[in-house]
Biopython code that builds the backbone (N, CA, C, O; Angstrom):
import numpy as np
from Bio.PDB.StructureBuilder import StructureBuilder

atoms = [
    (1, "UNK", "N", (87.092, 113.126, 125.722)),
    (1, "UNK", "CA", (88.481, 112.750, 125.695)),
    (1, "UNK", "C", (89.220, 113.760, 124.830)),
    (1, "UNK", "O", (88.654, 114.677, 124.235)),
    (2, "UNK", "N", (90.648, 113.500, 124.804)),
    (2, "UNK", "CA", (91.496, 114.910, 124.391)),
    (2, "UNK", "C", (92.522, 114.305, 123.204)),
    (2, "UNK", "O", (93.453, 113.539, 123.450)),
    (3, "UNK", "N", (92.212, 114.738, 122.039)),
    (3, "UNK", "CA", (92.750, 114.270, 120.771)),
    (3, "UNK", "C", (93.871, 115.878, 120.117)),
    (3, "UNK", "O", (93.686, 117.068, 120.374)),
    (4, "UNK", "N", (94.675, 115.405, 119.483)),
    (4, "UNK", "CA", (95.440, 116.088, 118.329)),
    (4, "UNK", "C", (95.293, 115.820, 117.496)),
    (4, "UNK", "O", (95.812, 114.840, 116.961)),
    (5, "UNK", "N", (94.086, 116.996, 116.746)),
    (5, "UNK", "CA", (94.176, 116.992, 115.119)),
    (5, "UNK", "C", (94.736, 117.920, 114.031)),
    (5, "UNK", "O", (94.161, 118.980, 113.783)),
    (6, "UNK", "N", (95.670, 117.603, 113.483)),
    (6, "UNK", "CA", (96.664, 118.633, 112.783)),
    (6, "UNK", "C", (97.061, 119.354, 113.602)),
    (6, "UNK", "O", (97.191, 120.522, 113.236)),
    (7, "UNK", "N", (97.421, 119.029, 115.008)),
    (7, "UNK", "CA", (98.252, 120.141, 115.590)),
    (7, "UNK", "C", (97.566, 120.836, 116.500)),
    (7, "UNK", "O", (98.033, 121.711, 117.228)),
    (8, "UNK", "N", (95.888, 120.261, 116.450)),
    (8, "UNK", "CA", (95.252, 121.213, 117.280)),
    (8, "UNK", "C", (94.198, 120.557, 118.386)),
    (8, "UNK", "O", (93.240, 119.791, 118.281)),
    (9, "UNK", "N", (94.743, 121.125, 119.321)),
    (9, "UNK", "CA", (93.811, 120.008, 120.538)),
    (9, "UNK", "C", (92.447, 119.777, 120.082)),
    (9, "UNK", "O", (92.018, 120.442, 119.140)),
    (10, "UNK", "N", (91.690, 118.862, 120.681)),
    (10, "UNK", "CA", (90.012, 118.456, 120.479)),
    (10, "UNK", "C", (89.530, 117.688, 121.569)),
    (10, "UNK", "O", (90.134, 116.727, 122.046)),
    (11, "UNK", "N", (88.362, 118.148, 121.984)),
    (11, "UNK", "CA", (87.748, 117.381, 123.038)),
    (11, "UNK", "C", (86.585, 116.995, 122.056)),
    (11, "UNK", "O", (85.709, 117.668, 121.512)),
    (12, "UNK", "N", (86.988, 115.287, 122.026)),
    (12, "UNK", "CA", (85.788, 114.324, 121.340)),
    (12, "UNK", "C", (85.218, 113.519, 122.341)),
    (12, "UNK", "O", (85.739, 113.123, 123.384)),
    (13, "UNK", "N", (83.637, 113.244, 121.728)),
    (13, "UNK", "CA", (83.380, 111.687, 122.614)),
    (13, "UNK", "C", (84.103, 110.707, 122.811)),
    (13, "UNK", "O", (85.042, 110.798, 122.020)),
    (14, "UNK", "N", (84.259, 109.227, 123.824)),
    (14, "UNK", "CA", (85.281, 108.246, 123.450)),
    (14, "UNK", "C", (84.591, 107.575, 122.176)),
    (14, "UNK", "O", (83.665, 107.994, 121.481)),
    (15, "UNK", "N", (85.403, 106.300, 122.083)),
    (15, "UNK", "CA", (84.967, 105.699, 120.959)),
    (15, "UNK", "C", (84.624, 106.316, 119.260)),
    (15, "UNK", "O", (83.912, 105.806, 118.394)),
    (16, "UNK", "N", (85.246, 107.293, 119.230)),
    (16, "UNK", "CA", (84.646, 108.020, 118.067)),
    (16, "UNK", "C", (86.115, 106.806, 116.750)),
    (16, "UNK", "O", (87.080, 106.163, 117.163)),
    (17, "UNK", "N", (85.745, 106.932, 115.586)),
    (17, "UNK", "CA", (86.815, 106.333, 115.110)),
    (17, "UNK", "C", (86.925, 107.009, 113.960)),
    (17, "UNK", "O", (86.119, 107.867, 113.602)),
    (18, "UNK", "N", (88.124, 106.589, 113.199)),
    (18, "UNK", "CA", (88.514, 107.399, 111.703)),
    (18, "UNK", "C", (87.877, 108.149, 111.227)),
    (18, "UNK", "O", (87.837, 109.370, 111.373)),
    (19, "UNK", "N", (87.046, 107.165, 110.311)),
    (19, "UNK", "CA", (85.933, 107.545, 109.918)),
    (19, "UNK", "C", (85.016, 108.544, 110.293)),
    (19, "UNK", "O", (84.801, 109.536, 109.597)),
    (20, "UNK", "N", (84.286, 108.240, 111.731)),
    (20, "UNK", "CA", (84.084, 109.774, 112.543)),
    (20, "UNK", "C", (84.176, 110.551, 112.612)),
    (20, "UNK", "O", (83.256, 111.369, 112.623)),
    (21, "UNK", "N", (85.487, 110.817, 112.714)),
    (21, "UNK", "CA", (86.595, 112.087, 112.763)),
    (21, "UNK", "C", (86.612, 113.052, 111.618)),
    (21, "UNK", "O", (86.599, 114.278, 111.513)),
    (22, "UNK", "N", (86.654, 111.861, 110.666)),
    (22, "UNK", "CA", (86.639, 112.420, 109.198)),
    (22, "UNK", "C", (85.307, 113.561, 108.917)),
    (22, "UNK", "O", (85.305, 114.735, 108.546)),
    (23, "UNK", "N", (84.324, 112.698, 109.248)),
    (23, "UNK", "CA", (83.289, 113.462, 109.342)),
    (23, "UNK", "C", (83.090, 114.566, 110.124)),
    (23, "UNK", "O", (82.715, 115.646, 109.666)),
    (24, "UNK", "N", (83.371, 114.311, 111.527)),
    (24, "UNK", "CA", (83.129, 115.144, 112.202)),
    (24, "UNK", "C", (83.779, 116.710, 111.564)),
    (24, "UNK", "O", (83.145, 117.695, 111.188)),
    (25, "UNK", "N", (85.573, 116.440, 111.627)),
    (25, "UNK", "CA", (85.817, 117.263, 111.185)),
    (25, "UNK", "C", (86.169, 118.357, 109.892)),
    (25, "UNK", "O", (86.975, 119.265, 109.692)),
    (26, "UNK", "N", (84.708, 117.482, 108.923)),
    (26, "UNK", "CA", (84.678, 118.044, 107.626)),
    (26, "UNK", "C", (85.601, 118.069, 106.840)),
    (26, "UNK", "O", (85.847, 119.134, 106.273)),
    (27, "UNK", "N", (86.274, 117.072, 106.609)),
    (27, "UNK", "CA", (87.346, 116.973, 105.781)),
    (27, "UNK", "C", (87.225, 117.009, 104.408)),
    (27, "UNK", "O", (86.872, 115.887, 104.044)),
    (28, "UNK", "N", (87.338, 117.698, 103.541)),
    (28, "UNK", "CA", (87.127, 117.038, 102.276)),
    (28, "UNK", "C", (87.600, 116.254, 101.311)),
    (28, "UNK", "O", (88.816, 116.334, 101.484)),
    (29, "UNK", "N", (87.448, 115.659, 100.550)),
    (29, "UNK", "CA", (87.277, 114.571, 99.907)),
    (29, "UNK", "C", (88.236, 113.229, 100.671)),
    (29, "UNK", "O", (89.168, 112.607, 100.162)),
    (30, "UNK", "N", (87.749, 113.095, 101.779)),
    (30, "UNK", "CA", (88.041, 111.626, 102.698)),
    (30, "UNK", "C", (88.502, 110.608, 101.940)),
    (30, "UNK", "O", (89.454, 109.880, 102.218)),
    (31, "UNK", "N", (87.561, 110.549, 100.619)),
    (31, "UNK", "CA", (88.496, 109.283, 100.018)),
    (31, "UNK", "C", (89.883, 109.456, 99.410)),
    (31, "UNK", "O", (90.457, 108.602, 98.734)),
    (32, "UNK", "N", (90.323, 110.581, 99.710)),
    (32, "UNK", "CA", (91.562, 110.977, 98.581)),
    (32, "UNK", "C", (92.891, 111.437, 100.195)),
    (32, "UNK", "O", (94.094, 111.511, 99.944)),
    (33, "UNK", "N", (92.425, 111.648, 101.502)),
    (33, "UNK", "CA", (93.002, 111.693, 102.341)),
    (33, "UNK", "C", (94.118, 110.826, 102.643)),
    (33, "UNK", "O", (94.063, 109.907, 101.826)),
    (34, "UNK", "N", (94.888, 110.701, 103.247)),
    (34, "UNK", "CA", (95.859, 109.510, 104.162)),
    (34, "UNK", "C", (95.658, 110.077, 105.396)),
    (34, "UNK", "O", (95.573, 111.295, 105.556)),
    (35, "UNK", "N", (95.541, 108.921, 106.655)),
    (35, "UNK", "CA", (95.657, 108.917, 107.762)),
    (35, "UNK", "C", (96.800, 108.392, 108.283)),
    (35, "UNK", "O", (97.346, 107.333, 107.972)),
    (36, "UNK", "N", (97.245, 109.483, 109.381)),
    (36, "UNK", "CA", (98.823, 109.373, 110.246)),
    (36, "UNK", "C", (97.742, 109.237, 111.702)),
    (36, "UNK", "O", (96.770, 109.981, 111.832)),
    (37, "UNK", "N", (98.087, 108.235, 112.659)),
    (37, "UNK", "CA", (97.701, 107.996, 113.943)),
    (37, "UNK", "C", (98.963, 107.822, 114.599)),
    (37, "UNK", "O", (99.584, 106.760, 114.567)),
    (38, "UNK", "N", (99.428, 109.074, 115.320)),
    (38, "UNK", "CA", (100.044, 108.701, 116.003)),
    (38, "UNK", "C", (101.766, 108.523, 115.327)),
    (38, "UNK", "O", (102.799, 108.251, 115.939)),
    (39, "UNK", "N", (101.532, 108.827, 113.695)),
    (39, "UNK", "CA", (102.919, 108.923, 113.040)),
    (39, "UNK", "C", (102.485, 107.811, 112.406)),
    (39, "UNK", "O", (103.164, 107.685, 111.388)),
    (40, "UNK", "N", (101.756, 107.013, 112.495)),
    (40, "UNK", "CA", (101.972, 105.543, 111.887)),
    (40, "UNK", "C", (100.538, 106.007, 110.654)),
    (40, "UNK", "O", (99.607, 106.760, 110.937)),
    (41, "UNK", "N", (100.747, 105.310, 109.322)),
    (41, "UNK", "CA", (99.809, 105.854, 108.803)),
    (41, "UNK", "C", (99.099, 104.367, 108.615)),
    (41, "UNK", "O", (99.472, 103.194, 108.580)),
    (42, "UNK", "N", (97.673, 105.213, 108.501)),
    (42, "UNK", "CA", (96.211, 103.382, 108.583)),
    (42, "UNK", "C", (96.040, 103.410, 107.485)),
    (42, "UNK", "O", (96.097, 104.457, 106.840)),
    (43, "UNK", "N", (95.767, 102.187, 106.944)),
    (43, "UNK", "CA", (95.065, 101.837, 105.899)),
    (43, "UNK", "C", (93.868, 101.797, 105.934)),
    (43, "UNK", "O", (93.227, 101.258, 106.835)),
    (44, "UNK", "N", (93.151, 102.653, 104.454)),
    (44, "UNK", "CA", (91.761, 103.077, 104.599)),
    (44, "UNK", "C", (91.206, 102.243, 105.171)),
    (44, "UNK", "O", (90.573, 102.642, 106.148)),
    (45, "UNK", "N", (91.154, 100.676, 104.864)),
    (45, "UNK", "CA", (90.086, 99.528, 104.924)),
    (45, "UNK", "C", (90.186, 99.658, 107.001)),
    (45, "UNK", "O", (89.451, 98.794, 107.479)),
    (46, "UNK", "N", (90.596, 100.143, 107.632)),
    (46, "UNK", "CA", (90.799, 100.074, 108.974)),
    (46, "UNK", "C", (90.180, 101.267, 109.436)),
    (46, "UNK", "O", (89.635, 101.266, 110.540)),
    (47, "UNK", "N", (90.197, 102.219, 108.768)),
    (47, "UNK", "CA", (89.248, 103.869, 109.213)),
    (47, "UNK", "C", (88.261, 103.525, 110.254)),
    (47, "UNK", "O", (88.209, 104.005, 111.387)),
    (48, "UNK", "N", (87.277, 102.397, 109.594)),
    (48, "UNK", "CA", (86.089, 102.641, 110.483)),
    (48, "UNK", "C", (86.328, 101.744, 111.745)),
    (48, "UNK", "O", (85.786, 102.145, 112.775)),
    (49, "UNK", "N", (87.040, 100.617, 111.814)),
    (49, "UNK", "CA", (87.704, 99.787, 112.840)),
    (49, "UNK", "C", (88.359, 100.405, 113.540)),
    (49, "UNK", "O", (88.491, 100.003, 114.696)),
    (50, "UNK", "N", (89.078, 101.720, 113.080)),
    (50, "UNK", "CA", (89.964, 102.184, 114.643)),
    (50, "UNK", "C", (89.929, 103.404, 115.193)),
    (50, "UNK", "O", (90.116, 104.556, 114.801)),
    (51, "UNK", "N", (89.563, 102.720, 116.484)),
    (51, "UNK", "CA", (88.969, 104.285, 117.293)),
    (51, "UNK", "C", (89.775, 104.819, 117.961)),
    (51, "UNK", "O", (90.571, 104.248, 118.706)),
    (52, "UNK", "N", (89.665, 106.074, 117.767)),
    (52, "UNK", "CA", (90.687, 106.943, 118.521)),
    (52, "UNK", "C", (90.568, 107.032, 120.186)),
    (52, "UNK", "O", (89.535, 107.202, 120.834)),
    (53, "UNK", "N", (91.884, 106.873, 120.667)),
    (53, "UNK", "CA", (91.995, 107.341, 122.716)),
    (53, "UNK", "C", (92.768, 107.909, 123.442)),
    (53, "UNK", "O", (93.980, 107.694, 123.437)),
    (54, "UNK", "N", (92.145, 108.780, 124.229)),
    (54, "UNK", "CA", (92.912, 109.623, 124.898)),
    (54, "UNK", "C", (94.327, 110.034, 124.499)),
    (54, "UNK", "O", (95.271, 109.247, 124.431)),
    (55, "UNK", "N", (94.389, 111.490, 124.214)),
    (55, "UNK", "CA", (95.889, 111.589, 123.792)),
    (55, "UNK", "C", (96.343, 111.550, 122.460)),
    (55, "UNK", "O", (97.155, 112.341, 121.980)),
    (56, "UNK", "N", (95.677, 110.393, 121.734)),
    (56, "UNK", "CA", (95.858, 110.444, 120.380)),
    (56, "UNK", "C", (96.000, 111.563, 119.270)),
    (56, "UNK", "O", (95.139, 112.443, 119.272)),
    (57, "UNK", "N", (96.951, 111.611, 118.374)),
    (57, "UNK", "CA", (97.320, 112.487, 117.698)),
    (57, "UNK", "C", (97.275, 111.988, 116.070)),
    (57, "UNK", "O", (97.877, 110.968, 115.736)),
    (58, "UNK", "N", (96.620, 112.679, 115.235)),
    (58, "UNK", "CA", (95.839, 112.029, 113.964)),
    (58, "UNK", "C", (95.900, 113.337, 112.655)),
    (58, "UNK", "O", (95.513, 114.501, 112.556)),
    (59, "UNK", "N", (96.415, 112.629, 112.042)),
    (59, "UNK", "CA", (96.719, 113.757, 111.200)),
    (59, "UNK", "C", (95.918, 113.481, 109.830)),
    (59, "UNK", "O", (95.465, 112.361, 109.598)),
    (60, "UNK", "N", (95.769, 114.531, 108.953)),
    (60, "UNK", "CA", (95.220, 114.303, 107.388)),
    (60, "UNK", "C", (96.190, 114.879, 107.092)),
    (60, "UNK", "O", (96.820, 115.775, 107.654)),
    (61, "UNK", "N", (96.390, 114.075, 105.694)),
    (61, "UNK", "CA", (97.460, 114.222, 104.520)),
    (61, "UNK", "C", (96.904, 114.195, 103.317)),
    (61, "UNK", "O", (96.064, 113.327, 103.076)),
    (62, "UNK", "N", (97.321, 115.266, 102.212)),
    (62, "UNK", "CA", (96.534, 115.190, 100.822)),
    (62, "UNK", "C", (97.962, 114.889, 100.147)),
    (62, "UNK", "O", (98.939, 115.444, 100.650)),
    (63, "UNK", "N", (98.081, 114.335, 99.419)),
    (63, "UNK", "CA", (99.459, 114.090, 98.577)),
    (63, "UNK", "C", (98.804, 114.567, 97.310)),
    (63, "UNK", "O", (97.875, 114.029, 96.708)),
    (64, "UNK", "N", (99.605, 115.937, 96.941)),
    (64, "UNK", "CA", (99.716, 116.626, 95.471)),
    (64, "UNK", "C", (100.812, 116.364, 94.602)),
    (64, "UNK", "O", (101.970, 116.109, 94.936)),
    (65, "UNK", "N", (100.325, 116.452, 93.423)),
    (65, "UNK", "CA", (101.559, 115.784, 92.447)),
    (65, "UNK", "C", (101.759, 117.347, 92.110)),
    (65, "UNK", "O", (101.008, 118.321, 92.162)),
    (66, "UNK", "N", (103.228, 117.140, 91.709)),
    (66, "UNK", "CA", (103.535, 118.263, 90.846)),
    (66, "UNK", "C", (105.086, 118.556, 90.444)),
    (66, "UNK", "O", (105.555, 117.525, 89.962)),
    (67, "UNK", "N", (105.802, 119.345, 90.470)),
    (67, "UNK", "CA", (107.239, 119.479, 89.563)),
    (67, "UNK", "C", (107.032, 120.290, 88.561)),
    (67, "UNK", "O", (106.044, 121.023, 88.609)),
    (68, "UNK", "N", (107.806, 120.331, 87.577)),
    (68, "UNK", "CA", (107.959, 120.966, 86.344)),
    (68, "UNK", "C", (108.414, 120.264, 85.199)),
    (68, "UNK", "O", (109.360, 119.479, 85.267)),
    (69, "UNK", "N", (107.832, 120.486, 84.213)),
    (69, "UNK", "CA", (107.764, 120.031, 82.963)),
    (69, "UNK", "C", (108.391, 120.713, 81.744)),
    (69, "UNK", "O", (108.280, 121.868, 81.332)),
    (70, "UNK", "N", (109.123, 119.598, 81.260)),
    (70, "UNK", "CA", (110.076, 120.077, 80.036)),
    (70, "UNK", "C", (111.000, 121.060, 80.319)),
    (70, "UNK", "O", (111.293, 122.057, 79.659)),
    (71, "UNK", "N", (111.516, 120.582, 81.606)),
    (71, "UNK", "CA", (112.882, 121.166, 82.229)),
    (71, "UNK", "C", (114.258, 120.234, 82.193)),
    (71, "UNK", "O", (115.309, 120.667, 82.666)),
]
sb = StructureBuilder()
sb.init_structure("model")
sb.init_model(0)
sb.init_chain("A")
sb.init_seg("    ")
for serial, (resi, resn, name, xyz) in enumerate(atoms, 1):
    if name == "N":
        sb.init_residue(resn, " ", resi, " ")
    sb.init_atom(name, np.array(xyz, "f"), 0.0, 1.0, " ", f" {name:<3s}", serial, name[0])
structure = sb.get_structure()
């Protein structure tokens, strides 16, 4: 089946889910990620419950802190 990850096509097995993905596509540090499906973002506790289909578009997000200090 035919997925968008970050922008970039993928032919996965069906049934593959979050979690999967995560793995599959070597993400690092998964627990510190956010997941966008589709624009909508999942809550971790759902990763391994939701499987990706046809078409689907799935993004990773790292949220960095930062700004400037004593400005």
């Amino acid at each position: 089946m035919n997925i968008k990850v970050n922008g970039e096509d993928k032919d996965i097995k069906d049934g593959v889910t979050i979690t999967e993905i995560l793995k599959i596509e070597n993400v690092e540090m998964p627990d510190m990620v956010s997941v966008q499906l589709n624009d909508e973002f999942v809550d971790r506790d759902k990763f391994s419950d939701t499987a990706l289909k046809e078409n689907d578009k799935i993004d990773f997000l790292y949220f960095m802190g930062g700004g400037t200090f004593g400005l």
